[in-house]
N, CA, C and O atoms as a DFTB+ gen file, in Angstrom:
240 C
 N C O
     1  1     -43.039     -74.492    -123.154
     2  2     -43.478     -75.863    -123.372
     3  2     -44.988     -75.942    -123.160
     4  3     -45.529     -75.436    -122.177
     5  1     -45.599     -76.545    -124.046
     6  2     -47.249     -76.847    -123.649
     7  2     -47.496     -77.479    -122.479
     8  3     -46.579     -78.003    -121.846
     9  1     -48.768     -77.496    -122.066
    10  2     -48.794     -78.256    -121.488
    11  2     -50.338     -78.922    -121.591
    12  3     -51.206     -78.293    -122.196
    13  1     -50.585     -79.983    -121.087
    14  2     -51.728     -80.767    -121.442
    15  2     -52.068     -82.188    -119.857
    16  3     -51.366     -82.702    -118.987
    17  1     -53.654     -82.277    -120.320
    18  2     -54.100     -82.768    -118.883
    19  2     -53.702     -83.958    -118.824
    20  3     -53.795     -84.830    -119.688
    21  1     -53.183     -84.018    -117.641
    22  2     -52.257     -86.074    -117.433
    23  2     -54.055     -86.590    -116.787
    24  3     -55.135     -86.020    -116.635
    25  1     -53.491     -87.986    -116.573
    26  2     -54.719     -88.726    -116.415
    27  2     -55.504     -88.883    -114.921
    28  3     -56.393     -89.693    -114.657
    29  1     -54.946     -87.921    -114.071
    30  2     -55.310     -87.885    -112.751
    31  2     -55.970     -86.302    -112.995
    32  3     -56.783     -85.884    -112.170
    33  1     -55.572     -85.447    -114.181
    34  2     -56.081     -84.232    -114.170
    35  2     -55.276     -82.824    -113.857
    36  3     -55.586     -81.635    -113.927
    37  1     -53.987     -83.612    -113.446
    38  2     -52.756     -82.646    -113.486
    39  2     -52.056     -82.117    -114.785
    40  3     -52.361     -82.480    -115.921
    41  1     -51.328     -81.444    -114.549
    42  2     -50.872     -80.669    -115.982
    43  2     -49.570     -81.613    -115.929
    44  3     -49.012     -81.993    -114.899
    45  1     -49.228     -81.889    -117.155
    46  2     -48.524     -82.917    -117.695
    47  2     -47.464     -82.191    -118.749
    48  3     -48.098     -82.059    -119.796
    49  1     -46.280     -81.727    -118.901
    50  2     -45.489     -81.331    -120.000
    51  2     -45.077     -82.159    -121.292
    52  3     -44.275     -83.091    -121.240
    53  1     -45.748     -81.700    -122.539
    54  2     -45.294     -82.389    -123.545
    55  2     -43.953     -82.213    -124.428
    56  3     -43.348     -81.144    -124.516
    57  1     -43.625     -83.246    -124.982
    58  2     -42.612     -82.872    -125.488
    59  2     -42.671     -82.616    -127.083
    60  3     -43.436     -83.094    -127.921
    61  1     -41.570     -81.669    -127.222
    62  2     -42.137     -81.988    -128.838
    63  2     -41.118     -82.922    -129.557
    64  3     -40.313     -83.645    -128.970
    65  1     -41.272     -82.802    -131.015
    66  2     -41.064     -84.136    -131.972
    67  2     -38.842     -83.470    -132.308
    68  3     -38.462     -82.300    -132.350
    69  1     -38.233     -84.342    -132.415
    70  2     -37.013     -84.238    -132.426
    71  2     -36.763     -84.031    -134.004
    72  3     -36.826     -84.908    -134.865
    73  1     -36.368     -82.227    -134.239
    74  2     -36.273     -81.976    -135.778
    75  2     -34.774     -82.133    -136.222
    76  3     -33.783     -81.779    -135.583
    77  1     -34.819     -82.734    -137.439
    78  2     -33.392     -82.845    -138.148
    79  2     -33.672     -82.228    -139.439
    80  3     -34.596     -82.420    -140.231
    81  1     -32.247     -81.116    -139.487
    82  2     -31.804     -80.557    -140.337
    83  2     -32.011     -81.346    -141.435
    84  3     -31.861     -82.565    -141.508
    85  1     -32.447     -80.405    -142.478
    86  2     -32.284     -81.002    -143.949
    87  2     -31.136     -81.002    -144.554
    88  3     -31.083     -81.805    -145.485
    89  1     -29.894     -80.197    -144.302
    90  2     -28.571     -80.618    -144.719
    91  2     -28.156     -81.663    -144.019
    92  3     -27.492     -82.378    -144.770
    93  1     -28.230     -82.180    -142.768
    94  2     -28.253     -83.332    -142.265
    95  2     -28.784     -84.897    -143.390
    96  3     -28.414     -85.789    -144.154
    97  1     -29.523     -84.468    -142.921
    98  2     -30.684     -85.630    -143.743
    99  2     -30.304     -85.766    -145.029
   100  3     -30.066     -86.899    -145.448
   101  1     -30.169     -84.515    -145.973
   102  2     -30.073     -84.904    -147.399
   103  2     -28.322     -85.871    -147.507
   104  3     -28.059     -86.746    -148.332
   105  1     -27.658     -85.494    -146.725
   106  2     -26.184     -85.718    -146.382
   107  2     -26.491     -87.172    -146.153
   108  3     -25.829     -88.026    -146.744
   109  1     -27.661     -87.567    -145.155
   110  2     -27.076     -89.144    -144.812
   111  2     -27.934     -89.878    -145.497
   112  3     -27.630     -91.069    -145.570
   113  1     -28.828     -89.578    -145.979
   114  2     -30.348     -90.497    -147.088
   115  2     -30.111     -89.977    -148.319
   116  3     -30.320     -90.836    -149.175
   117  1     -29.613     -88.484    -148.974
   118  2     -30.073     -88.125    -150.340
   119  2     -29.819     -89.119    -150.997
   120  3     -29.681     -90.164    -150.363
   121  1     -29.690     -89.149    -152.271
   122  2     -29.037     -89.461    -153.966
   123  2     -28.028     -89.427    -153.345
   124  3     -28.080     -90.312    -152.491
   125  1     -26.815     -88.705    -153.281
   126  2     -25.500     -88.531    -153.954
   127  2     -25.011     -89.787    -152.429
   128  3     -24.110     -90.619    -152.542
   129  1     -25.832     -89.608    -151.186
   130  2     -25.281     -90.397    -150.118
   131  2     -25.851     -92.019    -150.896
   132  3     -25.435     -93.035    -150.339
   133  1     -26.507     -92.146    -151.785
   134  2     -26.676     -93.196    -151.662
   135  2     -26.073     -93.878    -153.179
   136  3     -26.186     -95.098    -153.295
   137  1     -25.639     -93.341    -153.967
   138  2     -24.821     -93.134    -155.000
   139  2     -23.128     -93.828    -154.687
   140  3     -22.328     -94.348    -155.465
   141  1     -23.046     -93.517    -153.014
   142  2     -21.754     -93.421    -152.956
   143  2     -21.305     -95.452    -152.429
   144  3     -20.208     -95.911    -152.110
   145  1     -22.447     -96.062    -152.528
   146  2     -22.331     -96.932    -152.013
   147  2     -23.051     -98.425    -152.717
   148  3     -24.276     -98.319    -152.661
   149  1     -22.686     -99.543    -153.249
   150  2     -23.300    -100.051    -153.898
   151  2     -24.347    -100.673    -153.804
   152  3     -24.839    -101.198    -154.803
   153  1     -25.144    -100.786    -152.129
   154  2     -26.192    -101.325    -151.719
   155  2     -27.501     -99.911    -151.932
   156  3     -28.690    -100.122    -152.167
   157  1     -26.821     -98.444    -151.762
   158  2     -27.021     -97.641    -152.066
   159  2     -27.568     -97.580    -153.530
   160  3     -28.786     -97.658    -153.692
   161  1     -26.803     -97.454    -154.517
   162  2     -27.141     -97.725    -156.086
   163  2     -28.246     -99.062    -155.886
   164  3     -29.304     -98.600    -156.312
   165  1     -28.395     -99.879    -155.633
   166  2     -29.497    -100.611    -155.011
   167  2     -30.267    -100.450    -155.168
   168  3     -30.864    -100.809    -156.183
   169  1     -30.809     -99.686    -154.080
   170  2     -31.661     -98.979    -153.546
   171  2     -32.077     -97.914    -154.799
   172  3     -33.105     -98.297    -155.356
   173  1     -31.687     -97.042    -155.200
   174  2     -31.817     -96.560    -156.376
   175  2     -32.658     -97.013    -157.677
   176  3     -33.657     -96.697    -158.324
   177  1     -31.511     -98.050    -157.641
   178  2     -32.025     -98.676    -159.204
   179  2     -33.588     -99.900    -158.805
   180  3     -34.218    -100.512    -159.668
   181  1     -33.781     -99.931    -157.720
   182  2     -34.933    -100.642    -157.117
   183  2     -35.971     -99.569    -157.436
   184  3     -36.960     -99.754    -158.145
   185  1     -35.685     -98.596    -156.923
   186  2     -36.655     -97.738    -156.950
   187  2     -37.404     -97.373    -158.288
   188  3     -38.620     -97.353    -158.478
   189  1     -36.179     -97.033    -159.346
   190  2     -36.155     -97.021    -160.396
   191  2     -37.070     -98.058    -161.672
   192  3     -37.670     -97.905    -162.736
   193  1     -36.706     -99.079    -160.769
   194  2     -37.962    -100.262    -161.466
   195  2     -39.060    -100.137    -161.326
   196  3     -39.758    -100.427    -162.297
   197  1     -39.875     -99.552    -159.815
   198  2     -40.848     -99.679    -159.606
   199  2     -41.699     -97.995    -159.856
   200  3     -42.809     -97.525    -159.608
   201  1     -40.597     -97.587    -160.393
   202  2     -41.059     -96.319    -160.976
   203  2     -41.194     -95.021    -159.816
   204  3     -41.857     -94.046    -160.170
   205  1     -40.683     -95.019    -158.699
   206  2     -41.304     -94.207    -157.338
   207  2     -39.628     -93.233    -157.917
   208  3     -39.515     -92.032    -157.675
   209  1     -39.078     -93.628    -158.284
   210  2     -38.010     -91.931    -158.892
   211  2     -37.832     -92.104    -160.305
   212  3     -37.484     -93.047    -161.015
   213  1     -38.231     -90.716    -160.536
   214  2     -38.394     -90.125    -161.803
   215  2     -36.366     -89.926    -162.401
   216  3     -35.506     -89.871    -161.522
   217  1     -36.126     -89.880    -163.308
   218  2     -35.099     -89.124    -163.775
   219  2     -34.824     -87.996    -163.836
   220  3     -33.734     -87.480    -164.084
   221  1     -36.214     -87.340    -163.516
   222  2     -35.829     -85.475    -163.679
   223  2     -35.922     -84.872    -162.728
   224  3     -36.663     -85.349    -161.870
   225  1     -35.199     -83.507    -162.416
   226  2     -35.214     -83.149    -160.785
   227  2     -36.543     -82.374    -161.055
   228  3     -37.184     -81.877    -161.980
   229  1     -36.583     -82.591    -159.510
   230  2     -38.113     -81.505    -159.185
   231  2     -37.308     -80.311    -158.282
   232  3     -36.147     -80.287    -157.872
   233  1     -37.894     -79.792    -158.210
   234  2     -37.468     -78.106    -157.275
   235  2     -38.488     -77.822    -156.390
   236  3     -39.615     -77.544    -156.800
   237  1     -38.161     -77.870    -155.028
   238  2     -39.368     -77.258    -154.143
   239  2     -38.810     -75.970    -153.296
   240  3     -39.565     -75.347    -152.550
């Protein structure tokens, strides 16, 4: 664990940032999770208006 100076000048332990799985994540936010639900499709087709998702997949 790092560590870093607290405000009296003592060493202070930081924590780090809480990582979530991307099969996690794609599971509870992707497309297909949000597909499955009609506030979901929503959300989608909102997006869709304002142009921020494309129709074509990207690959990273």
């Amino acid at each position: 664990m790092a560590l870093a100076a607290g405000m009296n000048g003592g060493a202070v332990a930081m924590h780090y940032q809480h990582k979530v799985s991307k099969i996690k994540k794609a599971r509870k936010q992707g497309f297909r999770a949000r597909m499955r639900t009609s506030k979901g499709r929503d959300i989608i087709n909102r997006q869709r208006r304002q142009r921020k998702m494309g129709r074509s997949v990207t690959c990273r």
